[in-house]
C-alpha positions in Angstrom: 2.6 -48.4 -23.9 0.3 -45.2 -23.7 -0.6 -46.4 -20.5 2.8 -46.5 -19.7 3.5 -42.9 -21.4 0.3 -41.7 -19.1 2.0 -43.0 -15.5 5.2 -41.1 -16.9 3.2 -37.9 -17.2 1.6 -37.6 -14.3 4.7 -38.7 -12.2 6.5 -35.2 -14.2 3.0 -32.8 -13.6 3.1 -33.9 -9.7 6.9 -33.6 -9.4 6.5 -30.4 -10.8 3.9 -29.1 -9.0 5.2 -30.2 -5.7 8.4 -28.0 -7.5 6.2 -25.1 -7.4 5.5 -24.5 -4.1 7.7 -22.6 -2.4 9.1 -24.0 0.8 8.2 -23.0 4.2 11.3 -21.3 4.4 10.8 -19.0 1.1 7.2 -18.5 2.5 8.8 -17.3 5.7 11.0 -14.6 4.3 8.0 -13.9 2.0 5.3 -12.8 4.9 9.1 -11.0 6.2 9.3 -8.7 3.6 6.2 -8.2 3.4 5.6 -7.2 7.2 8.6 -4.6 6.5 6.9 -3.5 3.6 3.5 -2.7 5.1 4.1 1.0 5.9 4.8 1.1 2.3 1.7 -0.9 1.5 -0.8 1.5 3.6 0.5 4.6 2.4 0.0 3.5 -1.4 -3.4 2.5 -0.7 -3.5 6.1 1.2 -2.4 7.7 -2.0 -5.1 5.9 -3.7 -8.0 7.1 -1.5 -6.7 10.6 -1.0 -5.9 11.2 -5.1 -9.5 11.8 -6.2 -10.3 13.7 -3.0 -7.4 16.3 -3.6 -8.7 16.6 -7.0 -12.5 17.4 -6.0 -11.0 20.0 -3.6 -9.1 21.6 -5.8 -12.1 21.4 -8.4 -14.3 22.7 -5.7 -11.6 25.7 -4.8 -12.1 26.8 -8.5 -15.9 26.7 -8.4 -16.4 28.2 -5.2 -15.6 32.1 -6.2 -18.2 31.7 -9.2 -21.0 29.6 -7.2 -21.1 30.8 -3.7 -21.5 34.1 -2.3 -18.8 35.8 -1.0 -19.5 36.0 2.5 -20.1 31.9 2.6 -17.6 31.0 0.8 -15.4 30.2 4.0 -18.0 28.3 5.5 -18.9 26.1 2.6 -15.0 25.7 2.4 -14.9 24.1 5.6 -17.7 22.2 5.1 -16.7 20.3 1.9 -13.1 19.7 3.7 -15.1 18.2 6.5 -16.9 16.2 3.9 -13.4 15.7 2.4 -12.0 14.4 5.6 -14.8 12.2 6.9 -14.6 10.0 3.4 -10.9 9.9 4.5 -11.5 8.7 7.8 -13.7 5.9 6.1 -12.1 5.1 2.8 -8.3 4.7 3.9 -8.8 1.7 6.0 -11.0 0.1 4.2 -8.3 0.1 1.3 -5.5 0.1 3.4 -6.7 -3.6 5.4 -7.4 -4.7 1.9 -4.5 -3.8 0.6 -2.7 -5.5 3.3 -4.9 -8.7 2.9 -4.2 -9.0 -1.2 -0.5 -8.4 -0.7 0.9 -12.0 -0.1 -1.3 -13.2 -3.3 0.1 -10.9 -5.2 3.4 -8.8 -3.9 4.3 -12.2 -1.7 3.5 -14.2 -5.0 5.6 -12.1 -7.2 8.3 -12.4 -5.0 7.9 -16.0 -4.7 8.4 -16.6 -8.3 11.0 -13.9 -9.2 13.4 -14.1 -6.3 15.0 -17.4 -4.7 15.5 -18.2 -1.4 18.8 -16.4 -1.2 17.7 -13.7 -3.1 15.1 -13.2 -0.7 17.5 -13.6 2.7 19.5 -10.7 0.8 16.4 -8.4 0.4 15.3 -9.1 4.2 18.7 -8.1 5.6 19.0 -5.1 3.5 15.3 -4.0 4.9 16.6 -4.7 8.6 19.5 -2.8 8.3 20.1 0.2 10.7 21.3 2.4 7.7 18.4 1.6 5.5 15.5 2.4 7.6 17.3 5.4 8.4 17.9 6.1 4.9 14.0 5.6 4.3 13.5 7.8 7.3 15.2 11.1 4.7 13.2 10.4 1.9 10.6 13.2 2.5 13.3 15.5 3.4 15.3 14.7 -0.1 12.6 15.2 -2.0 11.1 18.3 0.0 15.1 20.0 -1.1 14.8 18.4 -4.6 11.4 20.1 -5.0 12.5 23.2 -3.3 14.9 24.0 -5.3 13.6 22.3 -8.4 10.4 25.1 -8.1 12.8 27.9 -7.2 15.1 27.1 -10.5 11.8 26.4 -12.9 9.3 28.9 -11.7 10.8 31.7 -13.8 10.3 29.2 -17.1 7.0 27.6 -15.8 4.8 29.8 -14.5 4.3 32.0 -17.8 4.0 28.6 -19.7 1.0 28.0 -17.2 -0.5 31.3 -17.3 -0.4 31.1 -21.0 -1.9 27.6 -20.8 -4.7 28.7 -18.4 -5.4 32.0 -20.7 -5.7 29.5 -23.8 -8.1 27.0 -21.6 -10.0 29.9 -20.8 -10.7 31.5 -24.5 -11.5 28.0 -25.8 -14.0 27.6 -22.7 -15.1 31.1 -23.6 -14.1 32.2 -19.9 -13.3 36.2 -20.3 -10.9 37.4 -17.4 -9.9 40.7 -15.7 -6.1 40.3 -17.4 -6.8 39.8 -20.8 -4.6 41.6 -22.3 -1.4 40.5 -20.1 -1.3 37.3 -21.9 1.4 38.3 -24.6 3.9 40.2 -22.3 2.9 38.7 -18.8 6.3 35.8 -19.4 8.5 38.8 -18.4 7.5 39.7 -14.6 6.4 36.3 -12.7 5.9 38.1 -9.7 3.2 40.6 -11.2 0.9 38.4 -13.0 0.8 36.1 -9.8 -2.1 38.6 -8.0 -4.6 38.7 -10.8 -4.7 34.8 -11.2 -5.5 34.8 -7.7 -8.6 36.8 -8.3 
């Protein structure tokens, strides 16, 4: 009887794991998608690599006033964006090929498990379609007019709330600036208060 109950079981685990797999079909539209995603993919892992290299150049744009001399500053500038860009030119496709390499284990898998077959013939031809890639094609001139007028609309309200914040940063850093006394009144004239901070 249990060897019985045993056969049973292991008849169910293989019928289920033959289940599993997706056919060569599902695979098919798989390695599809993810041949029309791999724009996408690369510029993510782009993002990735360029994130902590914007930051150290913005970093260094602070520091560089209060560490260098005034008549090197420019060239120590260009130097550290040449630094900048030559871990650029090595970092990004080194993440972006093994970006591309990890996404059928993971994106392909995910997609394996969460869409079905027709599910996934439904995402290809929405990707292939003439109006979507053209619709992709706008997206960094949406959101250049979002943030256009987004900034134009908020700067009035923002920029005081940032030049308070940066005068509050600075006392608890014990940092004195030229302006001190412009904190308090300096939410009225956005304009005005925009030349000392560039000191």
């Amino acid at each position: 009887m249990l060897k019985k109950s045993l056969i049973t079981l292991s008849i169910l685990l293989a019928a289920v794991a033959v289940q599993a797999q997706p056919s060569p079909a599902k695979k098919d539209l798989v390695a599809k998608i993810l041949k029309l995603q791999q724009p996408g993919i690369e510029a993510m892992a782009r993002g990735l690599v360029e994130q902590p290299a914007a930051e150290l150049l913005n970093n260094a744009a602070a520091a560089l006033p209060a560490r260098v001399a005034k008549d090197k500053q420019e060239s120590v500038a260009k130097e550290i964006k040449g630094d900048v860009q030559k871990y650029l030119d090595e970092a990004v496709p080194v993440v972006q090929t093994r970006a591309i390499k990890l996404a059928p284990t993971t994106i392909g898998a995910l997609l394996e498990e969460k869409l079905t077959e027709e599910e996934l013939k439904q995402v290809v031809s929405i990707m292939e379609s003439p109006v979507y890639a053209k619709y992709q094609r706008m997206g960094d001139d949406m959101q250049k007019v979002l943030v256009e007028k987004l900034l134009a609309e908020t700067r009035g309200t923002i920029e005081p709330k940032v030049r308070t914040l940066e005068q509050t940063v600075a006392k608890r850093l014990g940092v004195t600036s030229a302006p001190e006394g412009s904190g308090a009144g300096g939410g009225t004239a956005p304009r005005a208060p925009a030349k000392p901070a560039a000191k």
